[in-house]
N, C-alpha and C positions, 0 to 999 in steps of 0.2 A: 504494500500500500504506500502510496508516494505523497506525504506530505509538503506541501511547503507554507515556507514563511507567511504567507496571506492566508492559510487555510487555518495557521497557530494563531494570526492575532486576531482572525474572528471566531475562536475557541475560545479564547480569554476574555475576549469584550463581551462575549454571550452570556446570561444568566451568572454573571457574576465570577465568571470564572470555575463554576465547577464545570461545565460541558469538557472545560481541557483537563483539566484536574480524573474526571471520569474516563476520557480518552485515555491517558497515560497511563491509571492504573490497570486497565486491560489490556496495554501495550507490555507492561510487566506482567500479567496474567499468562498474555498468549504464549512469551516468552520461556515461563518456567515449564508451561502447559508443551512446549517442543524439545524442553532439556529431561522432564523426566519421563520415563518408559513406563507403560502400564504394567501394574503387576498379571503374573500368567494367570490365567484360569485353568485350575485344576479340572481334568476332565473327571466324571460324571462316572462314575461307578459302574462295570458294567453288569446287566439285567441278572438278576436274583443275585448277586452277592453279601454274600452275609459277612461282615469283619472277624475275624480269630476263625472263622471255622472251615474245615476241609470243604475242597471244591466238593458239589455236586457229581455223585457217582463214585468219589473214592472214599479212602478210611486208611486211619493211622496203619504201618507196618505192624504183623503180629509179633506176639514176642515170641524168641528163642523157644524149640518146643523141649519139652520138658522130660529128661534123659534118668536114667536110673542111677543111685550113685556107685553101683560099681562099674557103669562106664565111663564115668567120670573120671574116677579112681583109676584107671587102664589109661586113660590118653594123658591123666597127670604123671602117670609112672614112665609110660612112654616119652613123654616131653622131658624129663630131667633125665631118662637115662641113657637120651638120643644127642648125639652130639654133631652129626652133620643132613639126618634125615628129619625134616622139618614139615613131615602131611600132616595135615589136618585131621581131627579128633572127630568124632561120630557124630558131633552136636549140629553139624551142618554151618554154623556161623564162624567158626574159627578157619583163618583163611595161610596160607603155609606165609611164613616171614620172608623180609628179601633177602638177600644175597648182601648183606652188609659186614664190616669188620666184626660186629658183634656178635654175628652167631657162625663165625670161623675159628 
């Protein structure tokens, strides 16, 4: 918008001087109005979500299933008195170690 000088001093002569006074505080208005960036809008939850709970159609992992304790006892004897054979024990969740300094 291109002001000039004849356009300011019949702003100031007008109603007392607020019509310029008015003008100028909208000129800083517009101003700040093009420095700061609107905050995001969060998108919109999508359709039936429920917050904290499992999606729709699954469910938590079952637990480890439940082993008698002399097989227990056998893959714990196994394990300590195994020194480079690293398989896995009956229970199905125990997975063999890597190949690291520590179990050479």
């Amino acid at each position: 918008m291109d002001v000039d000088p004849d356009d300011v001093k019949a702003m100031r002569s007008e109603n007392g001087g607020r019509d310029f006074r008015a003008f100028m505080r909208q000129q800083i208005a517009d101003g700040k109005a093009r420095r700061t960036k609107p905050t995001p809008v969060k998108p919109p939850p999508p359709p039936g979500h429920r917050p904290g709970a499992w999606p729709t159609g699954t469910r938590p992992p079952d637990p480890p299933p439940a082993l008698p304790p002399a097989l227990w006892d056998a893959a714990l004897h196994r394990l300590r008195t195994s020194t480079q054979d690293r398989t896995p024990c009956e229970c199905g969740t125990c997975t063999p170690d890597d190949d690291t300094e520590e179990n050479q």
